[in-house]
C-alpha positions in Angstrom: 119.7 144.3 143.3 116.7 142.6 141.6 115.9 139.4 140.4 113.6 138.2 137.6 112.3 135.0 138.0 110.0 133.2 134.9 109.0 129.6 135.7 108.6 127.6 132.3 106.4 124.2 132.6 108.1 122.6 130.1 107.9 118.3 129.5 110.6 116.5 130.4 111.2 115.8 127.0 111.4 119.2 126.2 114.5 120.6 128.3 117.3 120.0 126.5 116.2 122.2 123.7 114.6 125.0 125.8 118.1 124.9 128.1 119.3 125.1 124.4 116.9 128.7 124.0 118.9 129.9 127.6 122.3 128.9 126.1 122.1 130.9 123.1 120.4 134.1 124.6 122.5 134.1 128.0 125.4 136.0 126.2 123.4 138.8 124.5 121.4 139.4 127.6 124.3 140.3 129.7 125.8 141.8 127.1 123.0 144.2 126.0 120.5 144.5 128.6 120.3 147.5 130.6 121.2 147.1 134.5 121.8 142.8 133.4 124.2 141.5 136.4 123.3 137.7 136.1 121.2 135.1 134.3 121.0 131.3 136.0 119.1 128.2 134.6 117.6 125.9 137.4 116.1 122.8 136.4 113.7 120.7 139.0 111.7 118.2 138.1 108.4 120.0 138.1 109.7 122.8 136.0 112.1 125.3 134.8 113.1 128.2 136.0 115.2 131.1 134.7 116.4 133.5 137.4 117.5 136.6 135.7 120.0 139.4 138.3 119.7 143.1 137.4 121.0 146.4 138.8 117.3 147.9 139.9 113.5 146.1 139.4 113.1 148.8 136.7 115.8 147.2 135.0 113.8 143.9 135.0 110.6 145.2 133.8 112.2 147.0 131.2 113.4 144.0 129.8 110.4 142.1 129.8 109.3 144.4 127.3 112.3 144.3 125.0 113.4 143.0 121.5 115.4 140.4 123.1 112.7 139.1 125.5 109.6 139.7 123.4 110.6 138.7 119.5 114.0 136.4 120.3 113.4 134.5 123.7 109.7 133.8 123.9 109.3 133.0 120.2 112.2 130.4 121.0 110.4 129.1 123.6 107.5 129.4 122.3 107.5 125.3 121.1 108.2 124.1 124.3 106.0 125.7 126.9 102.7 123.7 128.6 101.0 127.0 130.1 102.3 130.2 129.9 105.0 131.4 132.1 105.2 132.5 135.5 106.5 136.1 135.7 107.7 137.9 139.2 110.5 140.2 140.1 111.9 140.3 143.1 113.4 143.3 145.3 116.8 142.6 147.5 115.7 143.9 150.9 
């Protein structure tokens, strides 16, 4: 198992539509994505953070370099964003 996690700073005023971005893409993604297991929004108060599950890391990074991700969900989110995102993905031990 492998998680992706992207950390979004995004204003308070801001979250409702970009948890509107994760509504409308969470579907798709497990629906299309290669090795896609899981997709989970957590909200804090000092940012966003969307904590994507996949079957192997190579799953993950092959995602971040797909239609979805590169032309659908960060040109949604594109509006909404402070900085730019925080990629990492994560390895199950």
């Amino acid at each position: 198992m492998a998680y992706l996690q992207i950390t979004l700073d995004v204003s308070a005023g801001d979250r409702a539509a970009a948890a509107g971005v994760y509504q409308r893409y969470k579907q798709p993604f497990l629906d299309t994505v290669a090795g896609a297991e899981s997709k989970e929004l957590l909200v804090r108060d000092e940012d966003v953070q969307v904590l994507h599950g996949f079957a192997t890391a190579a799953d993950a990074q092959a995602y971040l370099s797909s239609e979805l991700f590169t032309q659908d969900v960060v040109t949604a989110l594109r509006p909404y964003l402070n900085a730019a995102p925080d990629v990492r993905v994560y390895e199950t031990a």
